[in-house]
N, C-alpha and C positions, 0 to 999 in steps of 0.2 A: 504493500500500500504506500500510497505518497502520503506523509504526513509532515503537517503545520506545526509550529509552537509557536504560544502566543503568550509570555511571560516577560515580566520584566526585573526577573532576581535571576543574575547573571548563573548563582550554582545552580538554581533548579532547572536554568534551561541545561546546562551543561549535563547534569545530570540526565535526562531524559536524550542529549544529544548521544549520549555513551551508549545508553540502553538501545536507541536504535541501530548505532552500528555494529552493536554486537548480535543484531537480529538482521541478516542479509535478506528477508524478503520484505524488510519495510525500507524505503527511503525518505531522511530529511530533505523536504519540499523547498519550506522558508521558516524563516525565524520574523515573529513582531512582537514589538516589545511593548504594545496598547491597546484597547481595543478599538483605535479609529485606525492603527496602518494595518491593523487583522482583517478587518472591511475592505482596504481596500487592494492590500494584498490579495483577499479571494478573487476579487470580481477579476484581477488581473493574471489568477493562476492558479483555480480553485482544485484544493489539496482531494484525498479519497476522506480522511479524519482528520481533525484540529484538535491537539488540547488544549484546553482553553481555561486560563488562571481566572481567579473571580476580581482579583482586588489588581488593579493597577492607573496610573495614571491616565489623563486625556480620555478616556472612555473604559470603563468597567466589564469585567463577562459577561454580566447580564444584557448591557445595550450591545455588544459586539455579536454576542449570539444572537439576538431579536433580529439583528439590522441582514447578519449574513443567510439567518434563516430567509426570512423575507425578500432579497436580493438575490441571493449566489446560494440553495440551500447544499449542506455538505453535513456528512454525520461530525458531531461533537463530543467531547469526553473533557467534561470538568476536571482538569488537574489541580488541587488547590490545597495548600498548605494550614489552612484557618478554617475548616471545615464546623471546628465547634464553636467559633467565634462570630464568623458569619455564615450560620448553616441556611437562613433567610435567602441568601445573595444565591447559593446552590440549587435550591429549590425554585427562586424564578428563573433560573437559567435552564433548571429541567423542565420547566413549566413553557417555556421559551423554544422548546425542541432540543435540549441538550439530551443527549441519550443515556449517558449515566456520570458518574462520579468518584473520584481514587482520590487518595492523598497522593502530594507531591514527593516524588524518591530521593531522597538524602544520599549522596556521594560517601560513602565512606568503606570503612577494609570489606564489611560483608555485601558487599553492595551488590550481587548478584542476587544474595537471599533479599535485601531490602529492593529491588528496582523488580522486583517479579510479577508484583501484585498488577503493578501498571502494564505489565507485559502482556500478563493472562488475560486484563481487560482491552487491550488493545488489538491481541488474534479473536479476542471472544466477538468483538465488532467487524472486524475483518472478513469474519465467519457470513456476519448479518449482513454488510453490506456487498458481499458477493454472492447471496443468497445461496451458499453453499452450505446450510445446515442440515443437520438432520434432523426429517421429523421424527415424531414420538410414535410410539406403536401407537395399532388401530386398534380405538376401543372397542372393550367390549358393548355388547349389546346393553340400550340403555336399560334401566331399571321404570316400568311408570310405578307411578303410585294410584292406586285407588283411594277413594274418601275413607274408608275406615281407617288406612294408613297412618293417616295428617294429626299433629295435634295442630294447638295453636301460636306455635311459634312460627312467626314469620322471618324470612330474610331475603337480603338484598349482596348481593357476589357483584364484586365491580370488579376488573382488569383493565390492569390501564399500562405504559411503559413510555416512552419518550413524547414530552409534552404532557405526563399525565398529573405531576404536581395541579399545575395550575387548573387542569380539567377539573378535577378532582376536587378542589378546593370552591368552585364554581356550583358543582355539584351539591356539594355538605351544604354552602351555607343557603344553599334554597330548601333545604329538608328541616322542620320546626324541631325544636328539643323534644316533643312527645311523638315523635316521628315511631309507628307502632312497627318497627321492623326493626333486626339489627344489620346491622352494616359491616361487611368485611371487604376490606381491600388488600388485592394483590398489585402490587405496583416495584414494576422491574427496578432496582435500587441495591447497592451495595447495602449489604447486612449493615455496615457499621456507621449509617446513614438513616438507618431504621426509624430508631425514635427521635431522632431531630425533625424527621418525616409524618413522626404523629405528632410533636407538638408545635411543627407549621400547623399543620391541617386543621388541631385545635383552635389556633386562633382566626380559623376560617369559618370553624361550624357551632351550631348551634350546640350539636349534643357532645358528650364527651369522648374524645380520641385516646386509643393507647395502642401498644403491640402487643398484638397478640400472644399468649401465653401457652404453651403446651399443657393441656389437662383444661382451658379455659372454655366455656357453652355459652355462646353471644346469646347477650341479652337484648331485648327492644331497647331503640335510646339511646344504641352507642353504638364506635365506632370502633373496628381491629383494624391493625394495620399490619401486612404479614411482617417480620421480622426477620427473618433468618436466610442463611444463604442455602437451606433446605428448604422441602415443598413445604407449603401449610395444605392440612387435609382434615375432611372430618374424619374421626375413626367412630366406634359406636354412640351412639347415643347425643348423638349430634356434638358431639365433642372431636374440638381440635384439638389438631396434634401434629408437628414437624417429624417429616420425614426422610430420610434422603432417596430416597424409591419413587419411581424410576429415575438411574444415574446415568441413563443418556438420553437426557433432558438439556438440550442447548441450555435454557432460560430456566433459572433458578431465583427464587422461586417462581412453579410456573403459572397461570392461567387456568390453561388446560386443565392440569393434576388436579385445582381446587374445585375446579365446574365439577370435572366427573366426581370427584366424591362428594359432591352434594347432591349427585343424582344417587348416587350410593349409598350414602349413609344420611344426610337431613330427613325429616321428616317433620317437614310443615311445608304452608307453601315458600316458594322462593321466584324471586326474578335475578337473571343474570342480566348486567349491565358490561359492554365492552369499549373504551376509550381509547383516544390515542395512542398510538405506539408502532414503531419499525417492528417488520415480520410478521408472523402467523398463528403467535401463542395467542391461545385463549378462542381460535375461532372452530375448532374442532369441539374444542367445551360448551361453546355456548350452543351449537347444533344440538353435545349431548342434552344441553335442557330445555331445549324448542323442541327434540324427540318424546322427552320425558313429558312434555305438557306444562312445562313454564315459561312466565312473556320473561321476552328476551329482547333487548335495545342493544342498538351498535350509533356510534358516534358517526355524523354522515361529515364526507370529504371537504365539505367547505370550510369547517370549526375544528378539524384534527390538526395539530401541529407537523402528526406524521400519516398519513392515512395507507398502513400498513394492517393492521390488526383489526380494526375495523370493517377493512375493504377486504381482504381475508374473509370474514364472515358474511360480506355480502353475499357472495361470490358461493357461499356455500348454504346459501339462505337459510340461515341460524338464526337472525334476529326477524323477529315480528315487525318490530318498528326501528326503524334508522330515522334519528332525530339530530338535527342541530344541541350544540352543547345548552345553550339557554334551555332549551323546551326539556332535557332527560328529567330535572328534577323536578319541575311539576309534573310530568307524567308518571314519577314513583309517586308523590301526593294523592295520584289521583286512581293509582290502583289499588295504595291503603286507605279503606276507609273505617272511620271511627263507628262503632257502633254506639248506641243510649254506653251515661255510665256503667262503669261494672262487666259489661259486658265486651267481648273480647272482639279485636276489629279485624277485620275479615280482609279475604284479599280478593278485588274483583277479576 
């Protein structure tokens, strides 16, 4: 791949300069050292991936990524050393079409073992943007449920990946605090980016955001957020659970994995929602729950940042409704509705 750097801390470009030439099938593109000569570098020699710092002068990651999304679009990888300082500035940059997020690699004696992580994310994108991945085995047949099945636990399965912060975020805060469903979100993201990722989200939504727990039964009213660089799944009794099966799963956590075990193990109604994102996860799952007899929404092309995952499920006519991003959250309003007090709200 030809790759950009877009930093302006002389060691961590150098650093990342080392790592590429110690990998002969990527090549150093260009070096900028802002994000206005990153804009305008692209438009004049546009890279296959950019890393791309958050914090620097003349223009910041967040406005360099909006401007080259928007202009010249090319996949992006947040490289950024202040991850827990401005984990904010991260989040609208993925919200913006950055595709994912690594710490900046440190130059020092182990520096093979420290510049790895950047590496493994770097083929892992290489992977997506040659669309040479693998897919996942074919599911099994789905599971329906019948009405004696169901109790009355409701839920809502979002999948979201590049762009999908800000989708996402758009989403929560149009769902009211007594919203009678619970909410889990799988949203492509480095594990250790997790919970900065639910307490963005928090100050977007109404109800309250956390990561999900291993052994944890979503309750109405709140929000999971997966956590882990394993699948999130239900196992019995509508209880999640991290698993690392199946392990030749490109995308970790994946989409997919989560849909089908809601068709496998939930038992209430559920809608699947699918968001922005580069590639294919999540569009085989959400088929699995438009088989199974749940409404199922896809993000339509004009409001995606990436219209990969979405357009994936068109294509496989899994979703019921393809909605603009404004219109998904009142159309979950509008499939839970409240019943008189006391009585338990149903799902149309």
């Amino acid at each position: 791949m030809n790759i950009a750097i877009v930093n302006d801390v002389p060691m961590a470009v150098e650093a990342m300069r080392r790592l590429l030439l110690a990998a002969p099938r990527h090549r150093l593109l260009w070096v900028a050292h802002d994000g206005a000569e990153a804009v305008a570098m692209c438009a004049r020699e546009r890279p296959d991936l950019i890393l791309m710092d958050m914090i620097m002068p003349v223009m910041d990651g967040v406005e360099a990524t909006r401007r080259i999304m928007a202009a010249t679009p090319c996949a992006i990888l947040v490289v950024t050393a202040t991850v827990d300082g401005n984990s904010a500035k991260v989040f609208e940059a993925l919200g913006a079409g950055a595709l994912d997020a690594v710490n900046t690699p440190v130059v020092e004696a182990d520096e093979r073992n420290r510049l790895s992580p950047l590496l493994a994310k770097i083929d892992m994108l290489g992977v997506l943007i040659g669309d040479a991945r693998r897919d996942g085995p074919t599911p099994s047949a789905p599971v329906r449920w019948s009405t004696d099945d169901l109790n009355p636990d409701q839920l809502v399965g979002i999948g979201a990946s590049a762009g999908g912060p800000a989708a996402l975020a758009e989403v929560l805060h149009g769902l009211p605090a007594d919203f009678p469903a619970a909410v889990v979100i799988i949203q492509h993201v480095d594990e250790q980016f997790a919970k900065g990722l639910a307490e963005w989200l928090g100050r977007h939504s109404q109800m309250p955001v956390s990561v999900a727990r291993g052994g944890e039964r979503p309750v109405r009213g709140t929000v999971l957020v997966a956590g882990s660089g394993d699948h999130l799944t239900f196992s019995g009794a509508n209880t999640l659970t991290y698993t690392p099966h199946p392990a030749d799963y490109l995308y970790r956590p994946s989409v997919d994995v989560f849909f089908r075990s809601i068709v496998k193990h939930w038992r209430g109604g559920a809608v699947g929602v699918l968001l922005t994102g580069m590639g294919r996860d999540g569009a085989q799952g959400l088929k699995a729950l438009r088989d199974a007899g749940c409404h199922t929404i896809a993000q339509d092309r004009a409001t995606s940042a990436v219209y990969g995952m979405p357009k994936a499920a068109a294509a496989l006519e899994a979703a019921v409704e393809v909605l603009p991003l404004n219109q998904i959250a009142p159309a979950l309003k509008q499939r839970f509705v409240h019943s008189p007090k006391g009585k338990t709200p149903k799902l149309l």
